[in-house]
C-alpha positions in Angstrom: 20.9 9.0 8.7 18.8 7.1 6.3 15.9 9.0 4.3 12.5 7.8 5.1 10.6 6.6 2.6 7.4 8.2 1.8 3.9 6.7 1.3 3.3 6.1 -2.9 1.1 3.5 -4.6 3.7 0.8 -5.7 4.1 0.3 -9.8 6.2 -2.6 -9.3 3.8 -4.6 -6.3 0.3 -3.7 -8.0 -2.5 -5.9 -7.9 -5.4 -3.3 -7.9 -4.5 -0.2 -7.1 -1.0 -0.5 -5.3 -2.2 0.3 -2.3 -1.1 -2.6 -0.4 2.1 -2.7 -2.4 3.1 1.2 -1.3 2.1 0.3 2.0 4.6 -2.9 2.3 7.5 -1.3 0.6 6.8 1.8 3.1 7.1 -0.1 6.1 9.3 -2.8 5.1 6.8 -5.9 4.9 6.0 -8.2 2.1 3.1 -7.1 -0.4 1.6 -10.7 0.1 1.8 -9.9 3.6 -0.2 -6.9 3.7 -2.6 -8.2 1.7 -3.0 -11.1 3.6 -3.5 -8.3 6.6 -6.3 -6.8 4.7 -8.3 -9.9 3.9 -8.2 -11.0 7.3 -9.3 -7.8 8.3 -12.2 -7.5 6.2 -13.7 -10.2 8.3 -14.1 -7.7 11.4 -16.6 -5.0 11.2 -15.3 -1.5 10.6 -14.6 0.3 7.3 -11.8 -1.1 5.3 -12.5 -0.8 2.1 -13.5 2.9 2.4 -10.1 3.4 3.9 -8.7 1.5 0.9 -10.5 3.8 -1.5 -10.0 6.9 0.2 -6.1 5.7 0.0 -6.5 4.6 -3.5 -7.2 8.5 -4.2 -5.4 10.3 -1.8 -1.5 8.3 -2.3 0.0 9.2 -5.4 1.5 6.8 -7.2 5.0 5.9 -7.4 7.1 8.2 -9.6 8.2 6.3 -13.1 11.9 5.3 -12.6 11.7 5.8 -8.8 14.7 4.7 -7.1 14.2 1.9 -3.8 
């Protein structure tokens, strides 16, 4: 039985804050892809960029020498 990954901010896929990088590698999807996700998204009403923030300070960050 493989280990689930947990939710960190991604060192490696970091354009801000890694939040859209963690959030690929956790799921299995592309950074560009999630980030494509997110600007699309912005065009709708609703509050994505205080969920961004609020993730931005809630995820931790990836431990240094983290192992994929």
């Amino acid at each position: 039985m493989a280990m689930a990954r947990r939710l960190a901010r991604s060192r490696d896929h970091k354009v801000i804050a890694g939040v859209c990088g963690g959030l690929a590698e956790r799921f299995g999807m592309t950074p560009t892809g999630v980030r494509l996700i997110f600007v699309i998204s912005c065009i709708l009403p609703g509050p994505q960029f205080l969920i961004y923030i609020a993730l931005w300070i809630l995820v931790p960050k990836e431990p240094r020498g983290a192992v994929v």
